[in-house]
C-alpha positions as CSV (number, residue, x, y, z in Angstrom):
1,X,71.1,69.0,-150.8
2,X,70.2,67.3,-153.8
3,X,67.8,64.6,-152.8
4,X,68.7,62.6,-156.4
5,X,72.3,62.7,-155.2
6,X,72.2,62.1,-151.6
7,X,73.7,59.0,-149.9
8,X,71.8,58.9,-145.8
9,X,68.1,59.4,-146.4
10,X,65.9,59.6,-143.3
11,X,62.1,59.1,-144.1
12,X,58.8,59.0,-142.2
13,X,55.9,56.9,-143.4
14,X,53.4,54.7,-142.6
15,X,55.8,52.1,-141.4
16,X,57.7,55.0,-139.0
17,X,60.9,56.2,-139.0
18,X,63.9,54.8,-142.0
19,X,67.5,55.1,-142.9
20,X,68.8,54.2,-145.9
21,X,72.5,54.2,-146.7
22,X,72.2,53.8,-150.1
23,X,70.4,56.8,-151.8
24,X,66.5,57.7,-150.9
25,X,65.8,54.6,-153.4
26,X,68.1,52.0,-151.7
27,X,66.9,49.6,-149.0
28,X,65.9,51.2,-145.6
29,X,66.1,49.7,-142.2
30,X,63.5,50.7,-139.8
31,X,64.7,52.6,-136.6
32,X,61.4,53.1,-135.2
33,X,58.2,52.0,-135.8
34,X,54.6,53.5,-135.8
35,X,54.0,51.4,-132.6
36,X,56.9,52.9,-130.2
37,X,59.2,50.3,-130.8
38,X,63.0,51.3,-131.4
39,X,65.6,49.7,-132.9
40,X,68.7,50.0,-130.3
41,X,71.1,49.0,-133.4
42,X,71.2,52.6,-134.3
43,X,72.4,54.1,-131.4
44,X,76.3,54.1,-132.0
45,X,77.5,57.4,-129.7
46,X,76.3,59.2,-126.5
47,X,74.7,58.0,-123.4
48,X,71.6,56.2,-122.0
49,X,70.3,57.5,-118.9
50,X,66.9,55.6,-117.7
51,X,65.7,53.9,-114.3
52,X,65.4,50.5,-116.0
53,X,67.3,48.9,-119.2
54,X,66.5,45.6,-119.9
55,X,67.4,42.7,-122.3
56,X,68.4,39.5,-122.7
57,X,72.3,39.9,-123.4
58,X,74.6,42.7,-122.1
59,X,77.8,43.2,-123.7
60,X,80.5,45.0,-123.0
61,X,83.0,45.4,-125.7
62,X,86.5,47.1,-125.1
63,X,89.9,47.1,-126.4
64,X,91.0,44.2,-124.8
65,X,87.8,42.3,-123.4
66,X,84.1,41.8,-124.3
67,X,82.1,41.1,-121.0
68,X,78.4,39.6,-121.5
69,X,75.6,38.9,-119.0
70,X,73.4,36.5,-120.2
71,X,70.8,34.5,-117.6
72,X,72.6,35.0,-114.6
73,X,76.1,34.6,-116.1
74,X,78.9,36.8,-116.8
75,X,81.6,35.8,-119.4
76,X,84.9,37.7,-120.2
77,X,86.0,37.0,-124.2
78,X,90.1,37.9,-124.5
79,X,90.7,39.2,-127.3
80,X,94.7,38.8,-127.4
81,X,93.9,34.8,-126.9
82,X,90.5,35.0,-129.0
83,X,88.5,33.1,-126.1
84,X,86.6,33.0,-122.9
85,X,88.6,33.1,-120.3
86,X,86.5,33.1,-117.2
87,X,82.9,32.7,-116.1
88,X,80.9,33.9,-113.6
89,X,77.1,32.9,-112.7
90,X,74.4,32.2,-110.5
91,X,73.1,28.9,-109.4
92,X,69.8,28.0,-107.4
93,X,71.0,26.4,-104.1
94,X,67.8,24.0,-103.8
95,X,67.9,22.7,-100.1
96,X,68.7,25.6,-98.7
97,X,66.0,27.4,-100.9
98,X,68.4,30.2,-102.0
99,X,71.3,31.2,-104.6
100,X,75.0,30.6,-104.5
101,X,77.6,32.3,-106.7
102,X,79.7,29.5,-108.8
103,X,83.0,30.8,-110.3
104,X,84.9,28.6,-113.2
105,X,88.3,28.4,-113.5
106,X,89.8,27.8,-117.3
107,X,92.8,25.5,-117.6
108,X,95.2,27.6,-116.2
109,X,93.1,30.2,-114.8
110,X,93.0,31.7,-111.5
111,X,91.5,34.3,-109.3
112,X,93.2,36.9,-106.9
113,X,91.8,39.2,-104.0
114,X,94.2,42.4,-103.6
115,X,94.1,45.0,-100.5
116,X,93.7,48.6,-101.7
117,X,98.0,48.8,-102.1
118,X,97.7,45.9,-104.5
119,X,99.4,43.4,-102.2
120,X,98.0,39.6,-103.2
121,X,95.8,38.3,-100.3
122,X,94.5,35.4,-101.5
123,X,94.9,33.8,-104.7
124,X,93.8,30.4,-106.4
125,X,95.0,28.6,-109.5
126,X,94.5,25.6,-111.5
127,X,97.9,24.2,-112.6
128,X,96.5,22.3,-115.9
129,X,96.0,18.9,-113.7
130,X,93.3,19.5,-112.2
131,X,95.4,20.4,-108.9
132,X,94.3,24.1,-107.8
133,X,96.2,25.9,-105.7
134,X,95.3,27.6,-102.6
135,X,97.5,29.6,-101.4
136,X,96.9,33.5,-98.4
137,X,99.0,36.4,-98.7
138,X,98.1,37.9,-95.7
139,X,100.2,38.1,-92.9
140,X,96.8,37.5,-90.0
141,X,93.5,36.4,-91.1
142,X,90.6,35.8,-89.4
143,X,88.3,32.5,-89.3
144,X,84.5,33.3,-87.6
145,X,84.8,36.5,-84.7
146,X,87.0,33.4,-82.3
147,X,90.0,32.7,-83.7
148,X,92.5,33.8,-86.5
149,X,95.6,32.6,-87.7
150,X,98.9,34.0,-87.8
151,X,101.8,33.7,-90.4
152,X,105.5,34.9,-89.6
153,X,107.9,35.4,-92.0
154,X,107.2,31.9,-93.6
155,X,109.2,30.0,-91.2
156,X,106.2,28.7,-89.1
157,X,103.0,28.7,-88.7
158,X,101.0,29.8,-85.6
159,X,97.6,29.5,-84.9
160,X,95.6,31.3,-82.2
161,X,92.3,30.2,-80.5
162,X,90.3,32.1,-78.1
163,X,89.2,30.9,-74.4
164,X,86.7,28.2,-75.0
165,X,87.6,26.9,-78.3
166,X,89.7,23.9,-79.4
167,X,91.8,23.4,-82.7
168,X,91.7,19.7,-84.6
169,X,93.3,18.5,-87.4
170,X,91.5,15.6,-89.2
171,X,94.0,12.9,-91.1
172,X,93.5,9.7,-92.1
173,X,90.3,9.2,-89.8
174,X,92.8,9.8,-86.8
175,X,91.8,13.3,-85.0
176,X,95.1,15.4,-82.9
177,X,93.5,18.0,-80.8
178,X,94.8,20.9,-78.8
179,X,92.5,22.5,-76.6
180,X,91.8,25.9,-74.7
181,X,93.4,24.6,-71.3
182,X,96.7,23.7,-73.1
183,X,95.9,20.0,-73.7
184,X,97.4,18.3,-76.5
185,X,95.8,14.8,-77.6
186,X,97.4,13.0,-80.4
187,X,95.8,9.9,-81.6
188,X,97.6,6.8,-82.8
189,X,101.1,8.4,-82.6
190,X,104.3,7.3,-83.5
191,X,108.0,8.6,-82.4
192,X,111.1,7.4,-83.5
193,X,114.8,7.7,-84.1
194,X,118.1,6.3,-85.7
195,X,120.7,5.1,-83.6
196,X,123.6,2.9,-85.2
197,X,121.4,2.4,-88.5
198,X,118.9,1.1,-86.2
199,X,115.2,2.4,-85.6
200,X,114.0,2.7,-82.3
201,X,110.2,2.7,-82.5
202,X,107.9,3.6,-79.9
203,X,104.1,3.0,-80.6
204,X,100.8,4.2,-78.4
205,X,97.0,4.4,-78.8
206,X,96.6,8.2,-77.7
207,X,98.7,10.3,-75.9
208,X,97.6,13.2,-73.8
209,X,100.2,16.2,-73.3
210,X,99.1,18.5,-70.4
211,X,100.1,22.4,-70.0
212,X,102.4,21.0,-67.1
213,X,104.0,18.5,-69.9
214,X,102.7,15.3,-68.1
215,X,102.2,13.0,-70.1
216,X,99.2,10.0,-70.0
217,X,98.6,7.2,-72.0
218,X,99.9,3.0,-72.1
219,X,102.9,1.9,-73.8
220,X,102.8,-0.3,-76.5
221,X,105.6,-1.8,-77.6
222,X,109.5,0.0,-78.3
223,X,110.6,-2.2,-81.0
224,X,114.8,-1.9,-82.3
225,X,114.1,-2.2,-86.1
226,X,116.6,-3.2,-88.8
227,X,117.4,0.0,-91.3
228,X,116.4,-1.0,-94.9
229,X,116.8,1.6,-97.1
């Protein structure tokens, strides 16, 4: 080839290693220098292989997502609604002295666990509001090695406790409890029923429902009240 004529010039000089695009008297951008030091813009095709590759920003870039890593964050760019879309980083947990792994949801966004058939088994979204959604796919799951909780097919709800253990549910500062020995204490309580467009109201502190269905506890008041719409 005709050096004169030539478009892609390599040369090697005192300065290292140089391509130029533009003939061998156009500008020339250094790939490597004298010194070791390589300019990673020039590698376009192929593969790394090494033990340890390091730099500040990582970046994927595919056909539908970019993906960087940048201080202990992960971002994924869309690029069919040409924005980020969900972030994923580190954060220093300081009284416990450790690390904890925060995930963002975008307006909108969610996140989704599937089991290896692709069946949804738990799943979380934020509805615009800020009002995310919770929501287990999962016929059983488990909560600690002691107790796990059981879904039908959607018409109730059972949950299971092993020997020893107790189940509570918190509202409203008022505590209802059902224990191992088949004890059931609810706090507070209130029964009632329509008769004749009448209420019939019966009020008590706590009541205590035994596995025999005895009940304890002091009556308070059963009041007839008016019905007012």
């Amino acid at each position: 080839p005709d050096k004169n004529t030539a478009r892609n010039v390599l040369q090697i000089n005192n300065a290292g290693i140089g391509f130029s695009k533009t003939g061998i008297n156009g500008t020339y951008e250094t790939a490597w220098t004298l010194d070791g030091g390589f300019n990673a813009s020039f590698i376009t095709a192929g593969e790394i292989v090494g033990i340890t590759i390091r730099g500040t920003t990582l970046i994927s870039d595919g056909a539908d997502y970019r993906t960087s890593i940048a201080n202990g964050k992960m971002t994924w760019y869309s690029k069919k609604v040409n924005k980020d879309i969900m972030e994923l980083e580190a954060r220093d947990y300081v009284s416990a002295d450790a690390g904890i792994v925060s995930y963002t949801m975008k307006t909108g966004g969610g996140f989704m666990i599937r089991n290896p058939q692709g069946n949804l088994v738990f799943s979380t979204w934020d509805n615009g509001n800020n009002r995310p959604f919770l929501s287990f796919g999962a016929p059983n799951f488990r909560y600690s090695n002691a107790s796990y909780v059981t879904s039908g097919d959607g018409s109730s709800l059972s949950i299971n406790g092993s020997a020893g253990n107790s189940w509570e549910f918190k509202v409203a500062g008022r505590t209802m409890k059902f224990t191992s020995d088949g004890m059931l204490t609810l706090p507070g309580c209130f029964f009632g029923s329509w008769e004749d467009g009448k209420l019939a109201r019966f009020e008590q502190s706590t009541v205590q429902v035994y596995k025999d269905f005895t009940v304890r506890g002091t009556k308070n008041s059963t009041v007839p009240t008016e019905h007012y719409g």
